[in-house]
N, C-alpha and C positions, 0 to 999 in steps of 0.2 A: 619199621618205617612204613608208613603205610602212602600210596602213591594215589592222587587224585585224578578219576579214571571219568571223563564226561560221558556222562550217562545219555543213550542213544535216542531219539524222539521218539513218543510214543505213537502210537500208530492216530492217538486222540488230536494230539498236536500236527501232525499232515493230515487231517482230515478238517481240522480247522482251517488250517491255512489253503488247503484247496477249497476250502468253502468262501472264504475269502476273495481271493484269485476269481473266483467265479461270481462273486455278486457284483465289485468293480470292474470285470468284463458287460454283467448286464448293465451298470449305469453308462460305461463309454459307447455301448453299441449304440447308434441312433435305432429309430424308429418310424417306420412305415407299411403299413398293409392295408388289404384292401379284400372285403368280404360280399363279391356284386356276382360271382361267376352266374347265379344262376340268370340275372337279365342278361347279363355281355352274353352269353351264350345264346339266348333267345333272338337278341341281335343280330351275332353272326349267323343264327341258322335263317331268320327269314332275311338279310344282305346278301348272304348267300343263293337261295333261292330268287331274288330278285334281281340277281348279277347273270343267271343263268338262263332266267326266260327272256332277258335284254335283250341275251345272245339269237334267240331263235326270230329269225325273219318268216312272217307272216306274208310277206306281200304278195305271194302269188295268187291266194284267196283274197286278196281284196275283193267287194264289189260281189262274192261267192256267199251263196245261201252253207253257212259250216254246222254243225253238229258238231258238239266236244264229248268224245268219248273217254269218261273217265275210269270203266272198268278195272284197269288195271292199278290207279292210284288209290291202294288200298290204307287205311287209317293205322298210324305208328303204335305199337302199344307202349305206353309210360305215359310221362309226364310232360313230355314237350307237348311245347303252345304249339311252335309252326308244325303243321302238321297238314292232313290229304287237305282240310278247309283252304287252308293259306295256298297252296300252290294249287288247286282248280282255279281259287278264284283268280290268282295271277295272271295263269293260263287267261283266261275269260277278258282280263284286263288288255292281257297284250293281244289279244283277236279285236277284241273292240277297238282298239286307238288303233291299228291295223288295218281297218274298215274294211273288216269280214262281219258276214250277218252273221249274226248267234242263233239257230234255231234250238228249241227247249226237247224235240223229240225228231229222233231218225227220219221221220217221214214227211217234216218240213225240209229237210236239208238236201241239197244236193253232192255236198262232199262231206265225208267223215273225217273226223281230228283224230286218231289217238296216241295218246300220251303215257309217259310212264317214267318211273322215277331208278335209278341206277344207284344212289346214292344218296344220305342225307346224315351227315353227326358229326361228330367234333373229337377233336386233337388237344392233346395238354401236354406243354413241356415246362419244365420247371430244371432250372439250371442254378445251382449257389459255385460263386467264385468265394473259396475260404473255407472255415467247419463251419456244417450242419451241428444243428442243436442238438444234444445228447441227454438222457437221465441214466446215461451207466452207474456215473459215481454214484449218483441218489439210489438207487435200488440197491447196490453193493454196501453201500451204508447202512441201510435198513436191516440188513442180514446182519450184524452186528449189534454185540445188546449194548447199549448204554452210549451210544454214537450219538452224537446232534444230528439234526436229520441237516442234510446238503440240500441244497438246491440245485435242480435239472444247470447243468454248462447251457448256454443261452447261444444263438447261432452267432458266430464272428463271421463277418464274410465283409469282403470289399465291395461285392456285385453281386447284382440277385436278377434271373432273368424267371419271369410268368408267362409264357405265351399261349393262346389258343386260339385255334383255326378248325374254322368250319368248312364244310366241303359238302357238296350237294351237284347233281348229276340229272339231267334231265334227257329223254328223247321224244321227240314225236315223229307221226307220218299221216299224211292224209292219201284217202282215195274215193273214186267217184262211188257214189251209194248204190247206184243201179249197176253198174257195168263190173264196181270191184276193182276199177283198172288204177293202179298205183300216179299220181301226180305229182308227189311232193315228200320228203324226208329229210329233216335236221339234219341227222347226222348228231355227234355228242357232244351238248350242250354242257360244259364242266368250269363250273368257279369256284374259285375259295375265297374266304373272310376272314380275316385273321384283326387278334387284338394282343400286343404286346405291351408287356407291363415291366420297367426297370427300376432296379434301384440302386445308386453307389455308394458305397459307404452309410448308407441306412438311412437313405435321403432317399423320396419316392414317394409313389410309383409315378414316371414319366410313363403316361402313357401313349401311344399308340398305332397304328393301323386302320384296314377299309373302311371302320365302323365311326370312326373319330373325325371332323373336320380341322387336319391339323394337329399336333402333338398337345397334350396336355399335363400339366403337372397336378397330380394329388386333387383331381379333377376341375381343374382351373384349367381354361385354352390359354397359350404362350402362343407367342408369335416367334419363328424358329422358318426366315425363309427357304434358307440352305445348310440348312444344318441336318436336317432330316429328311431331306429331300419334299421334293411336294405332294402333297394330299394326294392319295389314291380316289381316283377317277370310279366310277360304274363302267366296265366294258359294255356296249352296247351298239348294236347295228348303229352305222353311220346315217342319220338322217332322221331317225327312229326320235320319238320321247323318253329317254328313261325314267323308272322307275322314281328312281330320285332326285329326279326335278319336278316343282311346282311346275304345272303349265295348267291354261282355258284352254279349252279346242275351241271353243263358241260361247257366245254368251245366252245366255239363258232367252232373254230380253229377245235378241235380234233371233235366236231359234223360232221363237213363236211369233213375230212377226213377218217372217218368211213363211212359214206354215200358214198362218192368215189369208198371207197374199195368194200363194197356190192355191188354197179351198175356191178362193174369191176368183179366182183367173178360170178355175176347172167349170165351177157355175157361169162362169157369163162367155160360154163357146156358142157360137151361130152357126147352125147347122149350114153345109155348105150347099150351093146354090140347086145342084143336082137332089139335095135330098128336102127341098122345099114343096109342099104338094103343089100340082099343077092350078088347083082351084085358088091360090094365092095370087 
């Protein structure tokens, strides 16, 4: 009597069937990414630097012949854009809307600037809510002869967070050129930029943070009053321009017709009555 004994799966047949399992996981996963880091990071890093010179109040040099002493704002080696260029010239920026005189050499100036950098680069977090993507199965398949080749497990996740934040540190101090005598010191100038990137269920990426006017989805602006709170601000001296506002200080036009008027007013002085010769 012979007994019908069901023959146990081949290891061919679950290797099918997890192949399976794994291609209908890729079709139900949605999809969204996003391949910009290397501008978002350029972003944050000169936001950053430009959030941070906001911070430094100039105004005691107003009106003051300055010298910017850049010695010590040495050039980053790699690939970043912002670099010693971008933060002199900011420096330079916020002296001038400041209304301190800019002098080009030590010996014009009556007070010296100098400056120097504590800090400049960037942060990455990367958080998945669910599995992360795998090729175990595919490699372990390979090691077997005669196998279908699998396909890499594809990431399941409900929530997927990208964040990156930049950070940049500045200090200055001024003193008089002649004397050496201390007048003025920042103190530390420290901001961060950050840009987050989410996405639920494989819908994304909602973007953002400091560098974004307002949340954006899949880079399209959403209007989102209280849902995200509101738009990150520039910190900057109270009264000050920041950086990232458009503004005129003057108009070109009415500059040089005030200058006209002064040249015109300095020529037509009459000497006064004491310095008229007596044979007049």
């Amino acid at each position: 009597m012979t007994r019908n004994v069901a023959k146990p799966e081949t290891s061919r047949a679950i290797l099918r069937r997890i192949a399976l399992l794994a291609l209908i996981a890729a079709c139900v996963a949605g999809c969204g990414t996003t391949n910009q880091r290397n501008g978002t990071e350029q972003l944050l890093l000169s936001d950053s630097v430009d959030r941070t010179v906001d911070k430094l109040d100039f105004g005691l040099l107003a009106g003051r012949k300055v010298y910017l002493d850049t010695t010590y704002i040495k050039p980053i080696k790699g690939l970043l854009f912002v670099n010693s260029d971008y933060i002199i010239s900011s420096l330079r920026h916020k002296l001038t809307t400041s209304g301190c005189l800019i002098r080009e050499t030590r010996e014009e100036a009556d007070y010296i600037l100098e400056a120097r950098v504590g800090a400049l680069g960037s942060d990455s977090l990367q958080v998945t809510y669910g599995i992360p993507a795998s090729s175990t199965l595919s490699q372990a398949a390979s090691l077997v002869s005669q196998t279908p080749m699998i396909p890499a497990i594809p990431e399941m996740s409900v929530g997927k967070r990208d964040d990156v934040m930049s950070t940049s540190k500045i200090v200055a101090f001024a003193y008089h050129r002649e004397t050496g005598t201390p007048v003025w010191q920042s103190g530390s100038a420290i901001s961060r930029s950050d840009a987050r990137d989410t996405w639920v269920l494989g819908a994304g990426p909602l973007q953002r943070g400091s560098i974004y006017r307002g949340a954006r989805f899949a880079g399209l602006s959403i209007r989102t009053p209280h849902l995200f709170g509101r738009p990150d601000d520039p910190e900057h001296v109270s009264g000050d321009v920041s950086f990232a506002d458009a503004h005129e200080f003057v108009s070109p036009a009415l500059l040089e017709q005030q200058l006209a008027a002064e040249t015109e007013s300095d020529s037509a002085i009459v000497p006064a009555s004491h310095e008229v010769p007596a044979d007049e």
